[in-house]
N, C-alpha and C positions, 0 to 999 in steps of 0.2 A: 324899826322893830315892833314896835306898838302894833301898828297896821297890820303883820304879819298874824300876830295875837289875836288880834279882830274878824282877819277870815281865817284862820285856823277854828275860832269858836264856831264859826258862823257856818262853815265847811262840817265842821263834827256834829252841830247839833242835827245840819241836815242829810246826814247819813246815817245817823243814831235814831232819829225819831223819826223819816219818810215811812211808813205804812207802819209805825210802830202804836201799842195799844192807846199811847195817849193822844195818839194823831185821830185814831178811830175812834178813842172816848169821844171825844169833842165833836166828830161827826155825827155820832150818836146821840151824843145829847143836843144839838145843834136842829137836826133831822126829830127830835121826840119833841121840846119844848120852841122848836120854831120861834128863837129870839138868839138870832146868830152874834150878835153885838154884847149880849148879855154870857151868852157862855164862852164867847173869845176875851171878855173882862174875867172873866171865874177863873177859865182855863190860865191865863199868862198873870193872875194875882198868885193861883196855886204853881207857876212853874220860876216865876221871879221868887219866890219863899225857898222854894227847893234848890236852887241855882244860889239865892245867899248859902242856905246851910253848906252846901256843898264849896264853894269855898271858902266861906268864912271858918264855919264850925265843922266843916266834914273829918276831917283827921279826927278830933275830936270825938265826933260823932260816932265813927266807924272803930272807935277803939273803946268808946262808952259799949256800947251796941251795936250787936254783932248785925251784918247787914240780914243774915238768914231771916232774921225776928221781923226785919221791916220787910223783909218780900215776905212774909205769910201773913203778916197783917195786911199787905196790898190784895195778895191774893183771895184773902178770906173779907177785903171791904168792897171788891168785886162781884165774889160771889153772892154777897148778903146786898148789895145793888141790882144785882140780876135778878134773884128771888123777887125783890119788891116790884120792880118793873115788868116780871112776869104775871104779878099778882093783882098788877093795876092794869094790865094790858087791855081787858074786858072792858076798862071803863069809858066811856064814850069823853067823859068830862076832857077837855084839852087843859094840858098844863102848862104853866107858864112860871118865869122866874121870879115874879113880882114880890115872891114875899122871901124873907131873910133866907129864911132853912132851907127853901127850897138852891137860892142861890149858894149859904155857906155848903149844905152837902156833894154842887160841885164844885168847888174849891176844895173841897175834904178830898173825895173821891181823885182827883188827880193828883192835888200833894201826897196822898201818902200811896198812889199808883207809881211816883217817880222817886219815893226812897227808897233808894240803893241799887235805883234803878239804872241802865249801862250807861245812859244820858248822863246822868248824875254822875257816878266814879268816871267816863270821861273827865266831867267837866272839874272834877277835884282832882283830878291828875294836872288836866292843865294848869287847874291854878296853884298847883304845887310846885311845877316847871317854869313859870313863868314870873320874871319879873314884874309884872303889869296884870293885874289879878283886878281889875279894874275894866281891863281892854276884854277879857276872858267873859265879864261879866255883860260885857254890853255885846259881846258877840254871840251867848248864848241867847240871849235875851230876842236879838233881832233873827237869830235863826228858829228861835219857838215861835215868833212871830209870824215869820211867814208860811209856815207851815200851817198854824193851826188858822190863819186866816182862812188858808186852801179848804181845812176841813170842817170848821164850820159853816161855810158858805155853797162848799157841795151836799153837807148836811142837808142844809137849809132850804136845797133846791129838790132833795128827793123827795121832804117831808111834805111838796106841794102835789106830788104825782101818786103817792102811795095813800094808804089810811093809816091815821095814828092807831089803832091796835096793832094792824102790821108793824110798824118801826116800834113802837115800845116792846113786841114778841122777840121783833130780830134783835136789838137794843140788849134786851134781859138776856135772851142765850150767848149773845156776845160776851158781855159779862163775866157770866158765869164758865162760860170758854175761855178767858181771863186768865179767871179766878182760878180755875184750874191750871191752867198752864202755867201759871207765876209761880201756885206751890208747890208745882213739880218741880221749876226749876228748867221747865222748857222755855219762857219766856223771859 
C-alpha cells in the first residue's frame, strides 16, 4: 500500500506541474541566472516548504486563509517579478545567485507561486486520504524533482544560444502573464 502512495504522488505531481508556471519559473530563472544547480536548490527548498504546509498544516491553513488571498498574493508577486526583470533587462551586467537575496527571492517567488496552488490542494487531498502522509510526501518531492531538473537544464542550455536581455525581456513578460492569469483565476 505504501508503494502505491509513492507513485500516486509521483504520478500527480507529474501531471500537475508538466508545463505548469513553476516548471517554467525554474526555466526561467535557470535560462536568466545561468546557475542551473543553484535554482534547482532554490526551486525544490521552496517546493519541499510548500509540500510540508500542505500536509501538515494545509487543512489548517485553508481554513485560517482563504486560498483566493494566497493566489493574488502569487499573482501580484509575479507580476512585481516581471516589472523588476523588465526593468533590468537593459542591463548588460549578468546575474548570478551568489548572494542571499538574490537566492532567498527565488525561493520567495515559487513558495508563494505554489500556495493554493492545484499541485498543492492535490497533494493535501492525498495526504488527507492517505494513511502514509510520509510516502505522499517523498512522492511529491521526487516528482518536483524530476521535473524541475528537466527545466532547469533546458533553461540553462538556451541561456547559452540567446542574449541575456532577451531571456530577462522574455523571463519578465512571462511573469507578468503569470501574474496575470493567477489573478484572474485562469491559472
Amino acid at each position: 500500500m505504501p508503494l502505491q502512495v509513492l507513485l500516486s504522488s509521483i504520478g500527480l505531481i507529474s501531471i500537475t506541474e508538466f508545463g505548469d508556471k513553476t516548471m517554467i519559473t525554474a526555466m526561467c530563472l535557470s535560462a536568466q541566472y545561468r546557475r542551473p544547480w543553484i535554482v534547482l536548490l532554490a526551486t525544490m527548498i521552496a517546493l519541499t516548504i510548500s509540500t510540508l504546509i500542505a500536509i501538515i498544516i494545509g487543512i489548517i491553513l485553508s481554513a485560517a486563509i482563504p486560498v483566493d488571498i494566497l493566489v493574488y498574493v502569487s499573482g501580484l508577486l509575479f507580476l512585481g517579478l516581471g516589472i523588476y526583470t523588465l526593468t533590468r533587462s537593459n542591463s548588460e551586467e549578468v546575474d548570478t545567485c551568489e548572494t542571499p537575496s538574490s537566492f532567498l527571492s527565488m525561493v520567495s517567488l515559487v513558495l508563494f507561486s505554489e500556495l493554493g496552488d492545484k499541485s498543492q490542494i492535490a497533494i493535501l487531498a492525498l495526504a488527507v486520504q492517505s494513511a502514509f502522509p510520509i510516502m505522499v510526501f517523498i512522492g511529491a518531492i521526487v516528482g518536483f524533482l524530476m521535473l524541475n531538473i528537466l527545466a532547469v537544464f533546458a533553461g540553462n542550455s538556451i541561456s547559452g544560444k540567446v542574449s541575456i536581455k532577451l531571456v530577462k525581456r522574455v523571463a519578465g513578460l512571462l511573469f507578468i502573464l503569470f501574474g496575470i492569469l493567477v489573478i484572474f483565476g485562469i491559472i
